[in-house]
C-alpha positions as CSV (number, residue, x, y, z in Angstrom):
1,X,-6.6,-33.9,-28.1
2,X,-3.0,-33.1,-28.9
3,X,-4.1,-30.4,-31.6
4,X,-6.7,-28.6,-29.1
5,X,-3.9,-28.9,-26.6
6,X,-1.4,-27.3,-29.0
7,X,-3.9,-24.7,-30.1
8,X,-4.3,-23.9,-26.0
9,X,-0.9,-23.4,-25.9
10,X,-0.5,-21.1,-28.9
11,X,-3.4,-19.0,-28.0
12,X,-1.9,-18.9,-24.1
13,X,1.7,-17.4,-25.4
14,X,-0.1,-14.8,-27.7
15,X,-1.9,-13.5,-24.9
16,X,0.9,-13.6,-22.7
17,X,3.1,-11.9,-24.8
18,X,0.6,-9.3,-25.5
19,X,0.7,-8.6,-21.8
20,X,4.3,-8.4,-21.9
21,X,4.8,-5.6,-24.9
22,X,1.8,-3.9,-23.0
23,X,3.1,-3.8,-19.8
24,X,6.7,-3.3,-21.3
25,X,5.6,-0.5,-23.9
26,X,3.3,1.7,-21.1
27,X,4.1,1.1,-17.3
28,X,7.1,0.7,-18.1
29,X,7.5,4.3,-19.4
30,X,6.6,5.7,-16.5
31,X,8.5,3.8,-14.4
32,X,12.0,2.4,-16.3
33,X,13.0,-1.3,-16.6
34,X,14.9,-3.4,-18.4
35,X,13.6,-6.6,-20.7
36,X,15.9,-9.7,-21.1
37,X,16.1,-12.7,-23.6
38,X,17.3,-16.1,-21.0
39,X,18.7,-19.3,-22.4
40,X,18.8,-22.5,-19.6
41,X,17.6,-25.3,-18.3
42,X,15.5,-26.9,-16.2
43,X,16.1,-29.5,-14.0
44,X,12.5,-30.9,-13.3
45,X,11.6,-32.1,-10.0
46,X,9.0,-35.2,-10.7
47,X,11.0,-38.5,-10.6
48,X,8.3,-40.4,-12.8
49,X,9.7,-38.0,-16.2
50,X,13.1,-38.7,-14.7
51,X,12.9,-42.4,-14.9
52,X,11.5,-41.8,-18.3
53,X,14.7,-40.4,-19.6
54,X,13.2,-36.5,-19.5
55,X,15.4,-35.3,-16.2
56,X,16.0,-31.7,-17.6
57,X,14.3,-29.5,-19.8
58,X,16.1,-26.4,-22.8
59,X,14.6,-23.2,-21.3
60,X,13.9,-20.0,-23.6
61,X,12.7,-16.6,-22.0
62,X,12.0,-13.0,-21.3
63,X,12.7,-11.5,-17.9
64,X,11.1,-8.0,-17.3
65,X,11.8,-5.9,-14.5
66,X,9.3,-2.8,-13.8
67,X,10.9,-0.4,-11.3
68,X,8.8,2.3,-10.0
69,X,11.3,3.3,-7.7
70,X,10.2,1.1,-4.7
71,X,12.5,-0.6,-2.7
72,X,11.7,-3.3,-5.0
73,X,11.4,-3.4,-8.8
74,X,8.3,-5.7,-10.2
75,X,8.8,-8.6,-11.9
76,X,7.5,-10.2,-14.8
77,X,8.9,-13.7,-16.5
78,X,7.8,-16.3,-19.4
79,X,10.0,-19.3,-19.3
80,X,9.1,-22.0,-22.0
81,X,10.5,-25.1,-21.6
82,X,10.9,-28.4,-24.1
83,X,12.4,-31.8,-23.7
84,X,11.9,-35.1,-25.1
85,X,13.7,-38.4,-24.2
86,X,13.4,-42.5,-25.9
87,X,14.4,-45.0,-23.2
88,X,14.2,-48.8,-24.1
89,X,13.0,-51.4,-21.7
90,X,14.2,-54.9,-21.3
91,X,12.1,-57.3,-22.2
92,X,11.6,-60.3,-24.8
93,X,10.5,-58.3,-27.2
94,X,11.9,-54.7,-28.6
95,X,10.3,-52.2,-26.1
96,X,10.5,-48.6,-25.8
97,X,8.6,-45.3,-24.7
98,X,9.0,-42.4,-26.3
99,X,8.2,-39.2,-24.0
100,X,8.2,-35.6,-25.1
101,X,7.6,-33.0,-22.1
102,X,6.7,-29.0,-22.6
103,X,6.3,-26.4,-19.9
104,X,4.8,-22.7,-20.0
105,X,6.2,-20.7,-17.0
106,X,4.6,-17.4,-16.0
107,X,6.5,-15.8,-13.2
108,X,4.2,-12.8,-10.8
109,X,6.9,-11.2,-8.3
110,X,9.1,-9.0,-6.6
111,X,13.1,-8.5,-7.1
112,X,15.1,-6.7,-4.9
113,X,18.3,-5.7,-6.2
114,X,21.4,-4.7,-4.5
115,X,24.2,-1.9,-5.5
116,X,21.8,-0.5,-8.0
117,X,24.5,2.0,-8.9
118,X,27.4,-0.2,-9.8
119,X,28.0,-2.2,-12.7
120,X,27.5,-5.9,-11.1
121,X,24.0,-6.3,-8.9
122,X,23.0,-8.9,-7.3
123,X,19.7,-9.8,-6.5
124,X,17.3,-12.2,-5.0
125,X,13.3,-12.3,-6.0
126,X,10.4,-14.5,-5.0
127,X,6.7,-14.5,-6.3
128,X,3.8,-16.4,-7.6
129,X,3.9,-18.7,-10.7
130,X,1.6,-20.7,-12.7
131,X,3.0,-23.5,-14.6
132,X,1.4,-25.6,-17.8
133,X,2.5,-28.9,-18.1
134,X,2.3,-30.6,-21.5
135,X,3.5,-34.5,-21.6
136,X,3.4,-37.5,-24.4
137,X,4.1,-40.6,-23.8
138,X,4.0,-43.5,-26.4
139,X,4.6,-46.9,-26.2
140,X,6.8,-48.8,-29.3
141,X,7.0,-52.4,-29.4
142,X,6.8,-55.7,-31.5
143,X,6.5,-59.4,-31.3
144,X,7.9,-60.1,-34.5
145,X,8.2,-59.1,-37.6
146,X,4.6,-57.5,-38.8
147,X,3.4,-57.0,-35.6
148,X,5.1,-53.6,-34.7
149,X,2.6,-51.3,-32.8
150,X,2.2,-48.4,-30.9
151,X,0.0,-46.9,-28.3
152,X,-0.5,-44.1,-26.4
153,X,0.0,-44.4,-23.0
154,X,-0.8,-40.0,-21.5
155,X,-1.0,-36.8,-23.9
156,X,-2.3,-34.3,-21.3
157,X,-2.1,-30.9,-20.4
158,X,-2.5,-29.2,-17.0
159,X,-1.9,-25.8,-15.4
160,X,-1.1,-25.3,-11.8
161,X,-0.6,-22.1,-9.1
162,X,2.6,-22.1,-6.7
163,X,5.4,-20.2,-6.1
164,X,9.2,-19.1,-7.4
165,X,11.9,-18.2,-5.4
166,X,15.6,-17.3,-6.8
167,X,18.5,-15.1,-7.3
168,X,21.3,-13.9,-9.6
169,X,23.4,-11.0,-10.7
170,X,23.6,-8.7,-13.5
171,X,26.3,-6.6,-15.1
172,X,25.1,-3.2,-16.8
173,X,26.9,-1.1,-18.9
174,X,25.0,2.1,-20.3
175,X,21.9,0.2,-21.1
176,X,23.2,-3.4,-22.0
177,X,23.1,-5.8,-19.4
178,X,24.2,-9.7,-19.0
179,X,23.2,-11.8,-16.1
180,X,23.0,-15.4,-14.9
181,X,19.5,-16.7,-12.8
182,X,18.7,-19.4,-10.9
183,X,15.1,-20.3,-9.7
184,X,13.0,-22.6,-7.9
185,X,9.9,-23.7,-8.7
186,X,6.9,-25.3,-6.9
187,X,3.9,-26.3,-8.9
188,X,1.8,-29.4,-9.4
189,X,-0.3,-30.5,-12.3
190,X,-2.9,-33.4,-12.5
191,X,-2.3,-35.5,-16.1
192,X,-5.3,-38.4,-17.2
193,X,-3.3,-41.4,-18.6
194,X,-4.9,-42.8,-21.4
195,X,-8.0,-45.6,-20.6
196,X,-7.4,-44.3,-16.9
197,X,-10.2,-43.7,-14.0
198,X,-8.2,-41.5,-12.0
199,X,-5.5,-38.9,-12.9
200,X,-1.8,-38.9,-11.6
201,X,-0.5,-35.4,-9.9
202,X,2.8,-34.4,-11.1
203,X,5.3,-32.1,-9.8
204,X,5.9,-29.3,-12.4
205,X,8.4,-27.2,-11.3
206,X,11.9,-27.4,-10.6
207,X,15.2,-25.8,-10.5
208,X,15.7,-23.1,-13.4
209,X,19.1,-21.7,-14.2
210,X,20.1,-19.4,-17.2
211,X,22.6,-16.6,-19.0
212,X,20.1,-13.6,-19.7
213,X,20.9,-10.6,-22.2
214,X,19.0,-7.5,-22.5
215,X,18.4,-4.0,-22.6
216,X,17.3,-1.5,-19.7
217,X,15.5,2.0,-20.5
């Protein structure tokens, strides 16, 4: 399961990222833009992969902005997100859960920049954004020496549709910009635990913040 699910995941950035260069390499030829690397975090909003240790999550990017000369420019993000946690449990008997937790952010929307001809711009942005959640979970115990095991309590994967809302501000100069972002992000995904009838729902969003650089043409 965990290969497929890596595989998925692979074969989900490719095609994204095709659809970035495309998008980036003709519309946005006709139109202008600007294309930006972000380094952040993530501080996830489901309290279950908080009280496993995994409260935030190291964010890597690219932030694409398509203007067209509307009053708004289009938007077009990729947020990936990894974070992995070990938290031991008191108990008799050495007890602990490892947890490792991946995200796949696509952001859909609409920015609206202000003082577009200065060097600092603010700007706010909402939209619609689809969210993969990827989580592990393994249990690590013994009762003595010789009897260490280890079982897997969820390795799923689920994608789910909701929103993004946010803000920021840039600083251009000739073509080089730098910027900081903060978002927030309301998705869901349902996760099948191992050995499980039913699955659990998760919330997989949360609050996104970042330092951006990148280039505008």
């Amino acid at each position: 399961m965990r290969e497929v699910s890596a595989m998925t995941r692979a074969m989900q950035c490719f095609g994204i990222l095709l659809g970035l260069l495309f998008l980036g390499g003709s519309l946005a030829k006709a139109a202008g833009g600007d294309a930006s690397l972000l380094l952040g975090r993530n501080a996830l909003a489901e309290e279950r992969l908080d009280d496993a240790g995994v409260d935030s999550l190291t964010d890597l990017g690219a932030l694409v902005n398509l203007d067209f000369q509307w009053p708004v420019v289009l938007a077009l993000d990729l947020i990936r997100g990894s974070g992995d946690a070990t938290r031991g449990v008191a108990a008799e008997f050495p007890l602990a859960f490892q947890t490792d937790v991946d995200t796949l952010d696509l952001h859909l929307g609409a920015r609206f920049i202000f003082r577009k001809t200065t060097f600092w711009r603010p700007y706010v942005g909402a939209g619609l954004a689809w969210t993969t959640l990827d989580v592990r979970q393994v249990e690590n115990g013994s009762f003595g020496p010789g009897t260490e095991y280890q079982t897997v309590v969820v390795d799923d994967s689920d994608s789910g549709l909701g929103f993004w809302l946010g803000g920021g501000v840039l600083y251009r100069h000739d073509r080089w910009q730098v910027g900081a972002d903060l978002r927030y992000v309301d998705t869901s995904a349902d996760l099948q635990p191992e050995g499980a009838d039913g699955s659990l729902k998760l919330d997989a969003g949360g609050i996104h913040t970042g330092f951006y650089v990148g280039w505008a043409w």
